[in-house]
C-alpha positions in Angstrom: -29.0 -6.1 -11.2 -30.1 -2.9 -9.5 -28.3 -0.3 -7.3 -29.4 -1.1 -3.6 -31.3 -4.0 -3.8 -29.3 -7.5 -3.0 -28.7 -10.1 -5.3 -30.5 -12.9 -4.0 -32.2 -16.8 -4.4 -29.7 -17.5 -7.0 -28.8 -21.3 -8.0 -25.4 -22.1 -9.2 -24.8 -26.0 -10.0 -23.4 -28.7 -12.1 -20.7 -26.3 -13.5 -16.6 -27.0 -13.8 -14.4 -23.9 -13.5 -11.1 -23.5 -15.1 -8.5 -21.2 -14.4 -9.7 -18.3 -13.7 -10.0 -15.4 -11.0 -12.1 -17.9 -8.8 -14.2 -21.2 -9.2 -17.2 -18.5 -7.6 -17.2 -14.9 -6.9 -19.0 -12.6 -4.9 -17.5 -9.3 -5.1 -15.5 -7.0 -4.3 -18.4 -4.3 -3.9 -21.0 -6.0 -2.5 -22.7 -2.9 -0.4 -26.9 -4.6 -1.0 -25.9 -7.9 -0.1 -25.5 -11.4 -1.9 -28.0 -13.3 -0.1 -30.0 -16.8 0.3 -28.2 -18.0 -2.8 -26.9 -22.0 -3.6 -23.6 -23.0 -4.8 -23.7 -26.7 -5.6 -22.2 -29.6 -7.3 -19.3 -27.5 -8.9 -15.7 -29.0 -10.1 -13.2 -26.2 -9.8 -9.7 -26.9 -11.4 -6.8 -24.7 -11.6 -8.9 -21.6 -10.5 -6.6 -18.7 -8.7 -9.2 -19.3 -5.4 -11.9 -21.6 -4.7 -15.0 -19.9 -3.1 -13.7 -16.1 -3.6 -15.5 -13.6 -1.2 -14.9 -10.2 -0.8 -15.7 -6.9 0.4 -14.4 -3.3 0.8 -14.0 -2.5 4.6 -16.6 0.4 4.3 -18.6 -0.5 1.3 -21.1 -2.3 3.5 -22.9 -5.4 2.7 -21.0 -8.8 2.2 -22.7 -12.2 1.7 -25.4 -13.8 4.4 -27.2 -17.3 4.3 -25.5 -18.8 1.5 -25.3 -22.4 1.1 -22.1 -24.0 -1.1 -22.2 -27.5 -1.0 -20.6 -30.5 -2.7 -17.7 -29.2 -4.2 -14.1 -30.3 -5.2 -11.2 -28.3 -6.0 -8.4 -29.2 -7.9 -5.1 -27.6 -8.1 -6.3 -24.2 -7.1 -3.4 -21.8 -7.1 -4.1 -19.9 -3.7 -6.7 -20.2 -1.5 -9.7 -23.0 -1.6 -12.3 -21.1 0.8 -11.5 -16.9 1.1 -13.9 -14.4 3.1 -12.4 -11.1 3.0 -13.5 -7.7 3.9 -10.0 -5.8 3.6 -10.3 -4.8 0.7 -10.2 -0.6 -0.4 -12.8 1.3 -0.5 -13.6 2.2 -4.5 -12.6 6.1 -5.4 -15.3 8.2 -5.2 -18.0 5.7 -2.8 -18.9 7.1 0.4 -18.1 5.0 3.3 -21.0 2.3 4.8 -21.1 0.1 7.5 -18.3 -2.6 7.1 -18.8 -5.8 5.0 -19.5 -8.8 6.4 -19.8 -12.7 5.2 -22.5 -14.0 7.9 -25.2 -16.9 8.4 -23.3 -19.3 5.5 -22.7 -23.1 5.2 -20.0 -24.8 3.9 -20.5 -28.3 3.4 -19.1 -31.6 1.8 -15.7 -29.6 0.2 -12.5 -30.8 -0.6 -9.7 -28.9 -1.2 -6.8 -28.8 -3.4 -4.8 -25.9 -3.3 -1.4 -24.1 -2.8 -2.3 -21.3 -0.2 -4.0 -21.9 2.8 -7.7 -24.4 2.6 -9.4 -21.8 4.3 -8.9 -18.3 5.0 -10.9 -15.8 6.6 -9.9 -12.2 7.2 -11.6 -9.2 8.2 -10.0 -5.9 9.3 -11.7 -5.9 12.7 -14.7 -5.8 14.1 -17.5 -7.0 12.2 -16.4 -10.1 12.0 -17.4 -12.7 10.2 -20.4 -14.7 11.9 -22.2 -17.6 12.3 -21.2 -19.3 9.4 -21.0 -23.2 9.5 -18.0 -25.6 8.2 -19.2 -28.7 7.9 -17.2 -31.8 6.5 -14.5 -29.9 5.1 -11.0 -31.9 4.0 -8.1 -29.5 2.7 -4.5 -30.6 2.2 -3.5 -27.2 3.6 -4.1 -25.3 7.2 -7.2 -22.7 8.1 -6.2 -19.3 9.2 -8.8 -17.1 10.5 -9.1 -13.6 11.7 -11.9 -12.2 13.3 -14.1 -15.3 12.9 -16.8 -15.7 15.3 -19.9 -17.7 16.1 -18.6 -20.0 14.1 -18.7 -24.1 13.8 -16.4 -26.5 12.4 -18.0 -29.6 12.4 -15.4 -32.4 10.7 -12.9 -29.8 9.4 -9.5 -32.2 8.3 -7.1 -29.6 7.7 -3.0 -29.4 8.2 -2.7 -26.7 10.9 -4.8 -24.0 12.5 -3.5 -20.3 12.5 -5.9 -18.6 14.8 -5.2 -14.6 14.9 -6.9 -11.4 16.6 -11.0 -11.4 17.1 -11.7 -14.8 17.0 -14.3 -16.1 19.6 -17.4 -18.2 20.1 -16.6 -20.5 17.6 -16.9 -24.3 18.3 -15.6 -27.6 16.5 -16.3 -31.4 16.6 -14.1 -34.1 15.1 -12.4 -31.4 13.5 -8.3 -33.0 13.9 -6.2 -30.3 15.9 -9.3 -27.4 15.9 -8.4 -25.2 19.2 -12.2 -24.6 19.9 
């Protein structure tokens, strides 16, 4: 890897995951970008979080136009999908423009886990964008914060938690979605 150039057209597939930080990664510093990259075909049991993404809220970057598709999770501890861009700043780095996980697709995922099935967060504006939920079944509720642009297209979840920022997003056969 080098400093300020992205990580990018990366394929991840046919792996199992066992307890550990998260079934994938990206970040926490992720200031050049994790981009056009393909999660697929992964078994993830007894991981802390499923799909673990996160940021610094002014180290910049994020994750854009990632694919992560046909997955199952199996007693994950927390979370099974996490986009998060709250996290500190690393001593010493000077402040970017905010992360941001934008342009991604989520597709054919079930979910196993303790904490919420999905859970996006971002301290405010950027949100996250335009990324695309797409026959998604968790045995726990989706809570999102400043999500927008975004579609849920047969999302079966418990519950919706909907806070601050969130707007443009849409939904079909997605059980109790409020867009």
């Amino acid at each position: 890897m080098d400093a300020n150039v992205p990580d990018q057209n990366i394929r991840v597939f046919d792996c199992t995951t066992l307890r550990g930080h998260g079934g994938f990664v990206i970040g926490s510093y992720t200031a050049a970008w994790v981009q056009d990259c393909v999660v697929e075909d992964l078994l993830m049991n007894g991981t802390n979080i499923g799909i673990r993404q996160k940021t610094s809220q002014g180290g910049g970057g994020g994750g854009r136009r990632n694919l992560y598709r046909d997955i199952r999770m199996t007693s994950v501890v927390s979370q099974g999908i996490f986009l998060d861009s709250t996290y500190a700043l690393p001593s010493g780095v000077t402040p970017a423009t905010p992360g941001q996980f934008s342009g991604n697709t989520y597709k054919n995922i079930s979910i196993n886990a303790s904490g919420d099935s999905i859970y996006i967060n971002a301290p405010n504006p950027p949100a996250h964008t335009n990324n695309t939920f797409i026959n998604i079944t968790g045995n726990k509720k989706a809570t999102l914060k400043y999500c927008t642009n975004s579609s849920f297209t047969n999302v079966t979840v418990t519950g919706w938690t909907i806070g601050s920022g969130c707007s443009g997003n849409t939904s079909s056969g997605s059980p109790g979605c409020p867009f």
